[in-house]
MIVOGU-467477 format. One line per 3 residues: number of its first residue (from 1); their letters; for each residue x, y, z of N, C-alpha, C. Coordinates in nm, 2 decimals. Example, Ala and Ser with C-alpha at 12.3 -4.5 7.8 and 13.67 -1.06 7.14 Angstrom:
2
1> as> 1.32,-0.57,0.78,1.23,-0.45,0.78,1.32,-0.33,0.78  1.28,-0.22,0.71,1.37,-0.11,0.71,1.29,0.00,0.79 .
// end
This chain:
56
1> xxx> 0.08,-0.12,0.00,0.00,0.00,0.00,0.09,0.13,0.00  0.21,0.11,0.04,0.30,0.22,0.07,0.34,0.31,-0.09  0.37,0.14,-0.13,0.42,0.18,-0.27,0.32,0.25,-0.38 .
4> xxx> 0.18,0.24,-0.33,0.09,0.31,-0.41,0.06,0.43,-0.38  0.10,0.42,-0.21,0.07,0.59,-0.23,0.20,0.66,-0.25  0.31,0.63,-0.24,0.45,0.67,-0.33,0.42,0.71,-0.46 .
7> xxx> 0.38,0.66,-0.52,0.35,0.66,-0.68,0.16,0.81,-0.68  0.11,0.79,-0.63,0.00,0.85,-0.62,-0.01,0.94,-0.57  0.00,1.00,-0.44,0.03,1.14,-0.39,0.13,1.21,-0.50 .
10> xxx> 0.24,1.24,-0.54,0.26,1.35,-0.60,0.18,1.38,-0.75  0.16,1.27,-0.76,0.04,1.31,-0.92,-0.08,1.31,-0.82  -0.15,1.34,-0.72,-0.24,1.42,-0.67,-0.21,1.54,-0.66 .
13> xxx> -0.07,1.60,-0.59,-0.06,1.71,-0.54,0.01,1.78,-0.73  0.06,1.76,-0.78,0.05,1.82,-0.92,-0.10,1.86,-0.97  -0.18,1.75,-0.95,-0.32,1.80,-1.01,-0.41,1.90,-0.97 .
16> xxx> -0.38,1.95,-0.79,-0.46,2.01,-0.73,-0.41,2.11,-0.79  -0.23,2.15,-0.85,-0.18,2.27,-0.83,-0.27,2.32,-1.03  -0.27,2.22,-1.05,-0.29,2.24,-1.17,-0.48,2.30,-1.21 .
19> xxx> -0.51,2.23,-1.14,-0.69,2.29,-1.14,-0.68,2.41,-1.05  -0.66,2.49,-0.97,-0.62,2.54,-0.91,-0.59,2.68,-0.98  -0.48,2.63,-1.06,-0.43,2.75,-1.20,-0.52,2.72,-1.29 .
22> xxx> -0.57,2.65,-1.30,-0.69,2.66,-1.39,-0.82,2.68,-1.41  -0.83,2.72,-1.24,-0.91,2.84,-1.26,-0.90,2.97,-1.18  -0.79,2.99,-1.12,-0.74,3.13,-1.08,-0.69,3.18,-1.21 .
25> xxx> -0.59,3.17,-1.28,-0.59,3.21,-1.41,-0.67,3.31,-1.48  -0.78,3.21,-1.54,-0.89,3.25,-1.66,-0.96,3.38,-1.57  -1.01,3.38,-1.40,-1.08,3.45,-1.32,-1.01,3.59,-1.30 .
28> xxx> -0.83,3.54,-1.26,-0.81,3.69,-1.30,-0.79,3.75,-1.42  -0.78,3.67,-1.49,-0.75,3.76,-1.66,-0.90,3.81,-1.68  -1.02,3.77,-1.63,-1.14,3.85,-1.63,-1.16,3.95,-1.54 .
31> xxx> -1.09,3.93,-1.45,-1.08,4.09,-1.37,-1.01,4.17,-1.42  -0.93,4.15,-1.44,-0.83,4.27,-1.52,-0.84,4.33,-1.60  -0.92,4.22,-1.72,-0.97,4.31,-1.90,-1.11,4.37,-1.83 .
34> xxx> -1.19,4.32,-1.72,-1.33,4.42,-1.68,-1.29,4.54,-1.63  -1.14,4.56,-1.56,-1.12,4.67,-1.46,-1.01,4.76,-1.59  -0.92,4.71,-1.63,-0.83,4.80,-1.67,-0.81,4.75,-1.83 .
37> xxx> -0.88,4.68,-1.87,-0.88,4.65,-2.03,-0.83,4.55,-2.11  -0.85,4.47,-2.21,-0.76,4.39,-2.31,-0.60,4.44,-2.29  -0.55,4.55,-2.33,-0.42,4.58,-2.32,-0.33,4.58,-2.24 .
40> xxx> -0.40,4.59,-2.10,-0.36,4.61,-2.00,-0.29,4.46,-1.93  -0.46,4.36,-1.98,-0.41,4.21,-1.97,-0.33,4.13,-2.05  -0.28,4.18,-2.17,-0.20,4.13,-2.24,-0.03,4.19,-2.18 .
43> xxx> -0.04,4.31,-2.12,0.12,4.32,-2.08,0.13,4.28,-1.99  0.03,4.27,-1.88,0.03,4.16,-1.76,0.12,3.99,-1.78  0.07,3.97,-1.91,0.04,3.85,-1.94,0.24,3.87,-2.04 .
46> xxx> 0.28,3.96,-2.07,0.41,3.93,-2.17,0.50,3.99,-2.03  0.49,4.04,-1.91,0.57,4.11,-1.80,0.56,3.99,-1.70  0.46,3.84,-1.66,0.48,3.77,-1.59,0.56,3.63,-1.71 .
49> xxx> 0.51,3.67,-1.85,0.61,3.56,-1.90,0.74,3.57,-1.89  0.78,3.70,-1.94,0.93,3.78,-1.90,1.02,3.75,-1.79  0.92,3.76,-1.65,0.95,3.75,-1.53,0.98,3.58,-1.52 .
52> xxx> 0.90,3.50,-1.57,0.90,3.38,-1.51,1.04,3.30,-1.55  1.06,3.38,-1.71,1.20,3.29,-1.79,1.30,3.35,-1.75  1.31,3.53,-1.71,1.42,3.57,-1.61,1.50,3.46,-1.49 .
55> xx> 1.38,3.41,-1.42,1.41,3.32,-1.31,1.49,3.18,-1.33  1.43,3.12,-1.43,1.51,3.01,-1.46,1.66,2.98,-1.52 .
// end
């Protein structure tokens, strides 16, 4: 049993992270184009891709 939850918990805890981002995501990119516009969310969106490949 040990061995299955070895194998099983981290492909649980990837999926939580993954639904999770999947729908915080889409929710704020609809706050953002209702508060401050399409353009606004698009440089959001090229300033945290920027940011994220900085890092690695």
């Amino acid at each position: 049993m040990q061995a299955v939850l070895g194998f099983h918990r981290p492909a649980m805890e990837a999926m939580t992270q993954k639904i999770v981002s999947a729908i915080a995501g889409p929710s704020m990119a609809g706050l953002i184009i209702a508060q401050f516009g399409l353009s606004a969310a698009y440089c959001f969106d090229v300033i945290t891709f920027l940011e994220s490949n900085r890092t690695k």
